[in-house]
C-alpha positions in Angstrom: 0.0 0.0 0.0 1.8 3.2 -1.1 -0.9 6.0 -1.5 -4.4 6.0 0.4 -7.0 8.1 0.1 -9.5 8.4 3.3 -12.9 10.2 2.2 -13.9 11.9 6.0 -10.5 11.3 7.1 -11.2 14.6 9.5 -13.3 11.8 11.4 -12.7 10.4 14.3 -12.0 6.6 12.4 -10.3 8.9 9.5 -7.7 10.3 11.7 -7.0 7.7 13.3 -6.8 5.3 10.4 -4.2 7.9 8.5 -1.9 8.9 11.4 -1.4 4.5 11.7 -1.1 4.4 7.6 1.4 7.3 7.3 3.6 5.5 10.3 4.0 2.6 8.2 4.9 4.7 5.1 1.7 5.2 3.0 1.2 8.7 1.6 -2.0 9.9 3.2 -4.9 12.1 1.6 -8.2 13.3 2.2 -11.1 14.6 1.2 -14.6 16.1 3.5 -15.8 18.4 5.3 -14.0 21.1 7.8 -11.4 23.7 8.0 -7.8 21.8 8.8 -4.9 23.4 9.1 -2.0 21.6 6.5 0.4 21.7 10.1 -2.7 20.3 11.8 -3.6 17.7 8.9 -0.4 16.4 8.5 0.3 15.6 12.4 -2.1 13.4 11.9 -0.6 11.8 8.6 -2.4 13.4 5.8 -0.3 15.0 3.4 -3.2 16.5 1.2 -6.2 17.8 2.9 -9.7 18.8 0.8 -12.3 20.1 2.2 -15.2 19.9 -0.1 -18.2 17.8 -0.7 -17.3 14.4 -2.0 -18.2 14.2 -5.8 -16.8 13.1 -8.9 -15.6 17.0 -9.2 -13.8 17.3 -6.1 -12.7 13.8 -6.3 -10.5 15.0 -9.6 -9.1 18.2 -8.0 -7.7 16.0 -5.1 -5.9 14.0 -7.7 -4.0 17.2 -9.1 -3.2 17.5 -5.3 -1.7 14.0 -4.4 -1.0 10.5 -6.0 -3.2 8.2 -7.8 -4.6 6.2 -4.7 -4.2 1.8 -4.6 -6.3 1.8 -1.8 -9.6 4.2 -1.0 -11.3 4.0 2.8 -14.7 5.3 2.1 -15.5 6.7 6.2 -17.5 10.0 5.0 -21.2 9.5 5.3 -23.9 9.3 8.6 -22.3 7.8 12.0 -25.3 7.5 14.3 -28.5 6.3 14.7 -30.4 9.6 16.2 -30.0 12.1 14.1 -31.1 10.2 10.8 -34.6 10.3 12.6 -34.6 14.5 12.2 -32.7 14.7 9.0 -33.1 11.4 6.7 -32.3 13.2 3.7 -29.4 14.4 4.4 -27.9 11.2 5.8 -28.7 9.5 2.4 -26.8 12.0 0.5 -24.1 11.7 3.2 -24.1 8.0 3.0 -25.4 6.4 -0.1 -25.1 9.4 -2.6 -21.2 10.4 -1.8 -20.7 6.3 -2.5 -22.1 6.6 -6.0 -20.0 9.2 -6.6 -16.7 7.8 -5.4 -16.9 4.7 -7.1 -18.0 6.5 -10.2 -14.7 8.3 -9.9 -12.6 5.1 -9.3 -14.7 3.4 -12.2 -13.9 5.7 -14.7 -10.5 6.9 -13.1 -8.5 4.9 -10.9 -10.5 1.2 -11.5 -7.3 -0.9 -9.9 -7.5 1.0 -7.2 -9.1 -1.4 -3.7 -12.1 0.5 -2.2 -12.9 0.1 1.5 -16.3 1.0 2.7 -17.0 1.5 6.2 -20.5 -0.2 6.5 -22.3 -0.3 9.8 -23.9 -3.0 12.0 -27.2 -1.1 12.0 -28.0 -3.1 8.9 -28.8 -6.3 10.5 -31.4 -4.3 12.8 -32.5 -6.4 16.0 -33.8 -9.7 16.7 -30.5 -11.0 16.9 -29.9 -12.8 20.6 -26.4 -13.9 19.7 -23.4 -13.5 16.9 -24.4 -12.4 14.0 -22.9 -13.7 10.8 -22.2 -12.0 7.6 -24.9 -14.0 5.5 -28.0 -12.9 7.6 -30.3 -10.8 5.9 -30.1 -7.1 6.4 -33.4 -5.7 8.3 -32.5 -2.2 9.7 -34.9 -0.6 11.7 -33.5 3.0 11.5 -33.0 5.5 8.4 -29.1 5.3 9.4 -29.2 1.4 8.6 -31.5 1.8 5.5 -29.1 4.4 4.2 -25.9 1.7 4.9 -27.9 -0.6 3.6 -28.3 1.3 0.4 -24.4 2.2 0.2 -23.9 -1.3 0.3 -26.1 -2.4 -2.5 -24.4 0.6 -4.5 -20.8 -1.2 -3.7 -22.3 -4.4 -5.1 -23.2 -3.5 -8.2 -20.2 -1.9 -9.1 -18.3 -5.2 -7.8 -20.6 -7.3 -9.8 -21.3 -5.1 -13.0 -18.1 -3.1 -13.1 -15.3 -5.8 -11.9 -14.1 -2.9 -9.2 -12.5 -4.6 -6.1 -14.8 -3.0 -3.1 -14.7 -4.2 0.4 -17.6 -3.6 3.2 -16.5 -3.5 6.9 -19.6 -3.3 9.2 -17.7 -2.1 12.1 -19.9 -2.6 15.3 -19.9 0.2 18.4 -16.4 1.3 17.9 -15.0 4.0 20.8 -11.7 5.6 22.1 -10.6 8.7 23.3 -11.2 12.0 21.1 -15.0 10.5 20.0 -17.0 13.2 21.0 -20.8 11.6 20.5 -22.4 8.1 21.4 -22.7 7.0 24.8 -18.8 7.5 26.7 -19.2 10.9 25.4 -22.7 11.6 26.8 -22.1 9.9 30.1 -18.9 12.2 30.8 -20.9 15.2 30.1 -23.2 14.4 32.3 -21.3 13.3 35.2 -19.0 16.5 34.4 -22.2 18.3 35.6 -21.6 17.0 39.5 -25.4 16.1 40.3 -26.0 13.2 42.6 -28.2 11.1 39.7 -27.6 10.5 35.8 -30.7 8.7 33.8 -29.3 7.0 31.1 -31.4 5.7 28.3 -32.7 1.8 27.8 -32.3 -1.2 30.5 -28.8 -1.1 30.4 -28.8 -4.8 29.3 -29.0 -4.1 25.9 -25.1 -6.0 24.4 -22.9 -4.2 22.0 -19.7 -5.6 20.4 -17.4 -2.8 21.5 -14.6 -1.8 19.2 -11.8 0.2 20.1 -10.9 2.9 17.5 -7.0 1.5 17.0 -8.4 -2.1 16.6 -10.9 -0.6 14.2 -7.9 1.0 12.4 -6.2 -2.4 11.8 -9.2 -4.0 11.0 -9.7 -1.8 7.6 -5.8 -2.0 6.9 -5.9 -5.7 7.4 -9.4 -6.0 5.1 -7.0 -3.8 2.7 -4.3 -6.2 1.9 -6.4 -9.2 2.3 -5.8 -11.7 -1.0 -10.0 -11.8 -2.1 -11.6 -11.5 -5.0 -14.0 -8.6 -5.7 -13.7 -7.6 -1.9 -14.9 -8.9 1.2 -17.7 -8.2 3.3 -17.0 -8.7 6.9 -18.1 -7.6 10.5 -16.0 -5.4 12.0 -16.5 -6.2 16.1 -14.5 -8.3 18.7 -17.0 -11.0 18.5 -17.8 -10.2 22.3 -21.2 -8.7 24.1 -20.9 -6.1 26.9 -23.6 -4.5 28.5 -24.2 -0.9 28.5 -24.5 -0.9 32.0 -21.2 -2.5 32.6 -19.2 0.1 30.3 -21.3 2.6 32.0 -20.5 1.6 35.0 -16.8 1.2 34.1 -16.4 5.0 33.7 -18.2 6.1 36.3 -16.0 4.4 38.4 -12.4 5.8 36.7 -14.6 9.3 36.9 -15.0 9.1 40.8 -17.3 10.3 42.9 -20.5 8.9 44.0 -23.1 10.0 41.1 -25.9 6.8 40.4 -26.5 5.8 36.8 -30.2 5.2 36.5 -32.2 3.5 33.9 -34.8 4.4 32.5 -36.2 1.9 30.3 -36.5 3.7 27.7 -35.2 2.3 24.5 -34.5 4.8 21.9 -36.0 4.2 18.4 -34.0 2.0 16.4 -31.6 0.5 19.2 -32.1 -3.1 19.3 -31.5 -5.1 22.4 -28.1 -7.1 21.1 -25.6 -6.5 18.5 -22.9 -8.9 18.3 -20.4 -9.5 15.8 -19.5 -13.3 14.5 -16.0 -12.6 13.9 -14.8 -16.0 12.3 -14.2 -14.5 8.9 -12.2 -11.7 10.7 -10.2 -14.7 12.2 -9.3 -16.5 9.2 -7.4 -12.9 8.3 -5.8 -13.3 11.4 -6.8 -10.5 12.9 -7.7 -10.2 16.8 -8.5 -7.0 19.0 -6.3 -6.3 20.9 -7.4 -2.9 23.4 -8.4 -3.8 26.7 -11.6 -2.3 27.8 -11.1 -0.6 31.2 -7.5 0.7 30.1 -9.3 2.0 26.7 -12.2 3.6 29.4 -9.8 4.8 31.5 -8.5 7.0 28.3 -11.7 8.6 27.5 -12.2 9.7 31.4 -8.3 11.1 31.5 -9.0 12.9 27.7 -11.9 14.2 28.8 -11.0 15.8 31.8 -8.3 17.0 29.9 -10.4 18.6 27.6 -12.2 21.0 30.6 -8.9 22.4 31.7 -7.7 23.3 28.2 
């Protein structure tokens, strides 16, 4: 892999995922949305930095900025659940319409180039009491898991009619430090505030495969040199259930203090009750996560903090 292009690479995933390719001596670009400084860009590994909607237009002015890519890591588009209930439209253009448009690009442009798509587990919607494998039928039961759903039948037909080589990851509920929405985020707002009782969302049984962001980081490199042809699609998880309410209560614990975490119940619209990756196809890569939980919850407390005294 000598030249990637990351499409949202100002994302939380996308920084991540070029700051790791960049060590290991890929030239790094990227295309979205948001101001980014070239000092600021490339001290996270990206070399070329466009900010612009992602079209076949900007698409071409980022190649008279940096190399021809071999590999593409599609992260631009929707990343939650909630807000796809507000603004549906503009999470299918987000999601589904900026695919079109890059593998338009790479059909007509760069067509050896490997395409990466970062899918998400909300396609398999609920129903699901343990592992799910790659071959169930998608059901989403959210506009956010339509509109992967609809990226992913856009990637398919330009596998199957065009012969482009694209992957689908459906990474699961990946975390870290420096993600600033989703339920770690939330939680340290909230206990930030000091009041004796938080009231969280849901039972707090509901299972999610939890994903650290740097395991989520080898996971697309490792899809991106796998030896398959056409692509791969393939879970993106640990293959493990946690509770919310034992994550939740993991971090109120490295927080301090005394605050309770209450329940309410009250399961948001389009959270099913258990989301678990089977990860035997990740396995026969050879790949394994390898963060450990209460370190990696330990990280988001100390950044946090961090964060108020800046």
């Amino acid at each position: 892999m000598k030249t990637a292009w990351i499409t949202g690479a100002k994302g939380f995933i996308g920084r991540h995922l070029a700051r790791h390719l960049a060590a290991n001596g890929c030239t790094v670009a990227g295309i979205g949305h948001g101001a980014w400084p070239s000092a600021e860009a490339r001290r996270w590994g990206v070399s070329a930095w466009l900010n612009a909607d992602l079209d076949v237009s900007s698409l071409g002015r980022l190649a008279s900025l940096a190399p021809a890519p071999d590999r593409v890591f599609h992260l631009a588009g929707g990343s939650a659940v909630g807000p796809t209930f507000v603004n549906p439209l503009e999470d299918f253009h987000r999601t589904a319409s900026t695919t079109a448009e890059l593998l338009e690009w790479v059909r007509t442009v760069a067509p050896s180039a490997r395409v990466i798509c970062a899918s998400s587990a909300a396609v398999y919607g609920s129903g699901h009491p343990g592992p799910i494998v790659e071959e169930t039928a998608v059901a989403p039961s959210s506009p956010y898991g339509h509109h992967k759903a609809v990226m992913e039948t856009i990637a398919g037909s330009y596998r199957a009619n065009f012969g482009l080589h694209v992957s689908i990851v459906r990474l699961f509920s990946v975390y870290g430090a420096g993600l600033e929405k989703q339920l770690l985020w939330d939680l340290c707002g909230e206990l930030a505030r000091g009041e004796p009782q938080v009231s969280l969302g849901g039972t707090g049984d509901e299972l999610r495969d939890w994903l650290h962001v740097s395991d989520a980081v080898r996971l697309l490199v490792a899809v991106a040199q796998a030896e398959s042809r056409g692509g791969l699609t393939i879970n993106g998880g640990t293959g493990d259930g946690v509770a919310v309410r034992r994550i939740a209560a993991l971090l109120r614990e490295y927080w301090g203090g005394s605050t309770e975490l209450v329940f309410t119940g009250l399961r948001r619209t389009g959270d099913p009750e258990s989301l678990i990756a089977d990860v035997s196809r990740l396995r026969a890569l050879g790949f394994a996560a390898q963060a450990g939980m209460p370190q990696a919850v330990a990280d988001v407390v100390r950044w946090f903090k961090a964060r108020q005294v800046e």
